[in-house]
C-alpha positions in Angstrom: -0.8 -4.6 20.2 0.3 -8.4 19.5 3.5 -9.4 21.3 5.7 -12.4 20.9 7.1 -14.6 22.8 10.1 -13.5 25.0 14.3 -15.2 24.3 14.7 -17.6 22.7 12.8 -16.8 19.5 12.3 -19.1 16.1 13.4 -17.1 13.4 12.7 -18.3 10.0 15.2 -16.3 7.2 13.8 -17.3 3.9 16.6 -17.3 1.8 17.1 -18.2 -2.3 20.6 -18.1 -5.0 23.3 -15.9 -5.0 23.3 -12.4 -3.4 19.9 -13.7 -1.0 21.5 -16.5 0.0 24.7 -14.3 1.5 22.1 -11.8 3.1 20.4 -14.7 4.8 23.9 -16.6 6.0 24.8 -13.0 7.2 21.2 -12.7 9.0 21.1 -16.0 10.4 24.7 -16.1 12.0 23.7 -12.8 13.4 20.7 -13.8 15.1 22.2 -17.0 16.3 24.6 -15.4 18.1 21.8 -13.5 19.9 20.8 -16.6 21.0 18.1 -17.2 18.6 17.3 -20.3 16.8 17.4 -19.6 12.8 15.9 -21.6 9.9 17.1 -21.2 6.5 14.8 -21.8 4.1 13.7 -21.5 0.2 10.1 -20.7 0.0 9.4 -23.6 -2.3 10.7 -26.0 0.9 7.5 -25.5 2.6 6.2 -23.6 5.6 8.2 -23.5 9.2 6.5 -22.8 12.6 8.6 -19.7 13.4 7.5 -16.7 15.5 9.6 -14.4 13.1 10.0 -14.6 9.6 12.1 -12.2 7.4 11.6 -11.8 3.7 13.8 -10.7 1.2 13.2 -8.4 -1.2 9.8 -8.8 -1.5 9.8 -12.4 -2.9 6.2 -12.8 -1.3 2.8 -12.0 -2.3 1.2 -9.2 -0.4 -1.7 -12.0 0.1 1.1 -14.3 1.9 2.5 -11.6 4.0 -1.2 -10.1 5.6 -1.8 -14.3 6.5 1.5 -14.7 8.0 0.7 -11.2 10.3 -3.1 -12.1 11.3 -1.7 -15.3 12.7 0.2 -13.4 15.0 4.1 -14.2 13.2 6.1 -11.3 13.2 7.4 -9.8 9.4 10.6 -8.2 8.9 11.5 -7.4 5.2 14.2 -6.7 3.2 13.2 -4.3 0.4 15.7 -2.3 -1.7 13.1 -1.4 -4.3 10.2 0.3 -2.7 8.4 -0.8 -5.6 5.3 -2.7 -3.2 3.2 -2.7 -0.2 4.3 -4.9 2.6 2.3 -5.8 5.4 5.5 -5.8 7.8 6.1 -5.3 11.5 9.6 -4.0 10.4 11.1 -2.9 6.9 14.6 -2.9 5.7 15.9 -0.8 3.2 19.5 0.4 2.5 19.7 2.4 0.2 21.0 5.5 0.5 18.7 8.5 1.0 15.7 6.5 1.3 13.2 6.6 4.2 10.4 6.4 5.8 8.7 8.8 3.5 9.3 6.7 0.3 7.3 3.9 1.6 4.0 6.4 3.1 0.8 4.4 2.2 3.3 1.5 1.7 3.6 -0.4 5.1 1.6 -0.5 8.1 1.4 3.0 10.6 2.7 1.1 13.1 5.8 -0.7 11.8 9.3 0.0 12.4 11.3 0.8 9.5 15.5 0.7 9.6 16.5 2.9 6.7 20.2 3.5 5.2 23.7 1.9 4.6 24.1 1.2 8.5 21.6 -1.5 7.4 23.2 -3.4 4.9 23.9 -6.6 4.4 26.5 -8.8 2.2 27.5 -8.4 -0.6 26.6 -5.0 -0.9 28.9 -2.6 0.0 27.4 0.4 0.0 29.2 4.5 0.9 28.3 4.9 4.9 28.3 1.2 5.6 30.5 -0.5 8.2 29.5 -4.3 8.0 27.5 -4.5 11.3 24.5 -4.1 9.1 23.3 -7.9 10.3 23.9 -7.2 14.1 22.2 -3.9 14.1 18.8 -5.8 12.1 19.2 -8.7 14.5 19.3 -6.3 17.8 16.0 -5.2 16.0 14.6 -8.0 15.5 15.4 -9.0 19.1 13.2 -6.8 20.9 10.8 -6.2 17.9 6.6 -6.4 19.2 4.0 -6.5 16.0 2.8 -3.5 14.9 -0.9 -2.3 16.4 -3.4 -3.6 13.7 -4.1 -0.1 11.9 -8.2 1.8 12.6 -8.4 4.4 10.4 -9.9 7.2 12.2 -11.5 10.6 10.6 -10.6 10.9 6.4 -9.6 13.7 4.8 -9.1 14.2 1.0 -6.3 16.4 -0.7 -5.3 17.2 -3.7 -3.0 15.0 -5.5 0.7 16.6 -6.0 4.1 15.3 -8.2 5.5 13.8 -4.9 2.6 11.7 -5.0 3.5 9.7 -8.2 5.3 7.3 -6.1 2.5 5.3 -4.2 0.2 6.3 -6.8 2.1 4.4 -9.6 2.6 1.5 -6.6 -1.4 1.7 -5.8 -1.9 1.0 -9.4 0.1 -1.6 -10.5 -0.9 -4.1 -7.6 -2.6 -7.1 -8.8 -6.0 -6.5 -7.3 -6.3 -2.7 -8.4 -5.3 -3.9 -12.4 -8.1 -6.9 -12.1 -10.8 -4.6 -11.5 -9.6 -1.9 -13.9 -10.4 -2.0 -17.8 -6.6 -2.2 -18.4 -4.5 -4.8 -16.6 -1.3 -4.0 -18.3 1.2 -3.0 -15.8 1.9 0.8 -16.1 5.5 1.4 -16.3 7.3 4.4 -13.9 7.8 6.7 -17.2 4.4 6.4 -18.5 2.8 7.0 -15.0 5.4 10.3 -14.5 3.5 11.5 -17.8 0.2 10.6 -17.0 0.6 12.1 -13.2 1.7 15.4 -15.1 -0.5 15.5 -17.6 -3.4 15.3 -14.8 -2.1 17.7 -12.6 -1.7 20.3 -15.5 -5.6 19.6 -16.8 -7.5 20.9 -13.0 -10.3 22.1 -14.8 -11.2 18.3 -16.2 -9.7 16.2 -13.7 -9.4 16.4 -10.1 -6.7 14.0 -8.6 -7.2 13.4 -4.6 -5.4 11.8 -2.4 -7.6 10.4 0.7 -5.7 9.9 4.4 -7.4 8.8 7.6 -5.1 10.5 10.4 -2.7 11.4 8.1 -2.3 8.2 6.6 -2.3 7.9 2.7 -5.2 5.1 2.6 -6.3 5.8 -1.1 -6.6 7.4 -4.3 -9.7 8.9 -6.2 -10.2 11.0 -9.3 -13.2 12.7 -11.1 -12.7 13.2 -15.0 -14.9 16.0 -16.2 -17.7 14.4 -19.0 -20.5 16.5 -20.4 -19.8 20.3 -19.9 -18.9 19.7 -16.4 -22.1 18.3 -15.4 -21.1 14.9 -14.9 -18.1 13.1 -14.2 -16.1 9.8 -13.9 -15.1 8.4 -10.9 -12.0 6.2 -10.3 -11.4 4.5 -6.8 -8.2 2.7 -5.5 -7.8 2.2 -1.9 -4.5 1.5 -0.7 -4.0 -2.5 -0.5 -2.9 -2.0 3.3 -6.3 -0.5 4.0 -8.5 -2.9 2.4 -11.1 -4.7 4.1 -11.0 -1.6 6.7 -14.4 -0.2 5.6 -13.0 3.0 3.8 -14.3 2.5 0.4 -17.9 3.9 1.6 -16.3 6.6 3.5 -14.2 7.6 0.8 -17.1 7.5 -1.7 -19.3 9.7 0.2 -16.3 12.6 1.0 -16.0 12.0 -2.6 -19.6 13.5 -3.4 -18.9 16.2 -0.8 -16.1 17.3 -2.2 -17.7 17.7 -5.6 -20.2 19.4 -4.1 -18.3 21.6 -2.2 -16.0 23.1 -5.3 -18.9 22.6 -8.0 -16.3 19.8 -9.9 -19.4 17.9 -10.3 -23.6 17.5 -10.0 -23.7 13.8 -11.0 -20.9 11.1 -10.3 -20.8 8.0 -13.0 -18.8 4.6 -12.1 -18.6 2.1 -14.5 -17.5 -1.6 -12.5 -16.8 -4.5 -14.0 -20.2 -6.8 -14.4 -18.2 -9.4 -12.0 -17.1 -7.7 -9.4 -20.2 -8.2 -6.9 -18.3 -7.0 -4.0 -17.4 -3.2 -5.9 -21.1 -2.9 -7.2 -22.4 -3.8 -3.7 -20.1 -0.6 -2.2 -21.3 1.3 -5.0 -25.4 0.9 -4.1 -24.2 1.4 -0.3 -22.8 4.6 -1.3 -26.1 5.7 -3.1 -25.5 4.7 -6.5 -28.0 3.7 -8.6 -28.0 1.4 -11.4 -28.6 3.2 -14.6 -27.4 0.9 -17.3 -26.8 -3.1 -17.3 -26.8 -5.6 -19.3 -23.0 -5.0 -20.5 -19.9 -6.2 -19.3 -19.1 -2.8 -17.4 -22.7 -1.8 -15.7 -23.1 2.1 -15.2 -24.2 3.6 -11.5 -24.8 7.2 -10.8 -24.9 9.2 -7.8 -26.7 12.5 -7.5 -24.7 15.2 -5.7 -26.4 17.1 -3.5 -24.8 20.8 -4.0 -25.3 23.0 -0.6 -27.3 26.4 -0.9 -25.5 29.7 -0.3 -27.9 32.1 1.0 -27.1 35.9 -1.1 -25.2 37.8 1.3 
């Protein structure tokens, strides 16, 4: 686990126009009277050598947040949405009746997350709040470590369910996942609802799973019946907290064994995009083969090996 350094700490409160800038004065002067010494800053002013930064609201890329963490600063964020992924050592939301469930597959296994009204911060004034929503975050942040890098252990795939719909739509609409897919439109929270429905209802041409590696939501993949149930489609998103892990292999290959294992499938097609030489290099390390090229969305295919069953 990554530690910081000990009193007094450098805390750098990034802070912007109207209610962000109250929720960062608020912030600060708590922390200050901790003893720490506090920076408030716009993002466009330029970077700060703090040990702890807080962001609010998500105002930073996902990119910016997973550099900030691997050089060993510490990232507390303010999120009243749960609308992203953040690579944080603590989260902030508070909102009432939100938790730690809402953001599952959403922020690292190890981070600390401070969840309701006893959390929040000026102007809002929220039902359950008392105002000591800054001194309760800065205690926090006071004697907060980094959370242990994340190893994904054994994975396990489930079927997908309705409570699902939440980090699915998330999953979806981040930046990297709409590059790589043939759409790149953002898919709005209604239309995903549907689709999500619509999937679940239709098990005998799609199946909708959901991969975890000890219990953590690390991914999503489906298989869309083509061909009399012979063939079918595969679609891959791994969670953008558990990229770069090596799970995209692992998840491909309890992919084919699931489809082996309930007959969904005896061949598995994945079309990538003709430019994407990292996904097409996973896709050949998983056993796929290339089948058609040429085009701007090459076409692999993956045998699946479907186990005997002696008669009984």
């Amino acid at each position: 686990m990554r530690t910081i350094p000990n009193f007094p700490r450098h805390v750098l409160v990034r802070s912007g126009p109207g209610a962000a800038g109250e929720r960062a004065l608020a912030l600060g002067s708590a922390l200050e009277r901790r003893g720490h010494t506090v920076t408030l800053r716009a993002e466009a002013d330029g970077p700060v050598p703090a040990d702890v930064v807080v962001s609010d609201h998500g105002e930073a890329p996902l990119a910016e947040e997973q550099a900030l963490r691997a050089r060993g600063t510490v990232l507390a964020c303010l999120d009243g949405r749960a609308d992203r992924a953040h690579a944080c050592d603590l989260l902030v939301d508070a909102t009432p009746g939100r938790g730690r469930a809402d953001f599952a597959g959403l922020i690292p296994r190890g981070a600390r997350g401070l969840f309701g009204p006893r959390y929040a911060l000026p102007p809002q004034d929220l039902e359950g709040g008392d105002g000591l929503g800054a001194e309760r975050i800065a205690a926090a942040l006071g004697d907060l470590v980094a959370a242990a890098p994340f190893v994904p252990g054994a994975v396990a795939l489930r079927p997908a369910r309705a409570a699902d719909a939440h980090r699915l739509w998330i999953w979806r609409n981040d930046p990297l996942s709409r590059a790589m897919a043939r759409s790149s439109a953002p898919v709005g929270w209604d239309g995903h609802r549907a689709w999500l429905a619509a999937r679940l209802a239709e098990r005998e041409r799609t199946r909708l799973l959901v991969a975890e590696a000890d219990g953590e939501p690390v991914g999503s993949l489906r298989l869309d019946r083509i061909r009399d149930g012979q063939e079918a489609e595969v679609t891959l998103i791994v969670s953008p907290l558990s990229r770069g892990l090596g799970l995209g292999g692992r998840l491909l290959d309890a992919l084919a064994a699931d489809a082996a294992e309930t007959g969904f499938a005896r061949r598995l097609i994945a079309t990538i995009r003709a430019d994407n030489a990292a996904g097409r290099r996973l896709l050949e390390r998983a056993g796929f083969r290339l089948v058609q090229a040429g085009t701007a969305w090459p076409r692999y295919e993956r045998t699946v090996i479907v186990p005997s069953r002696s008669a009984p």
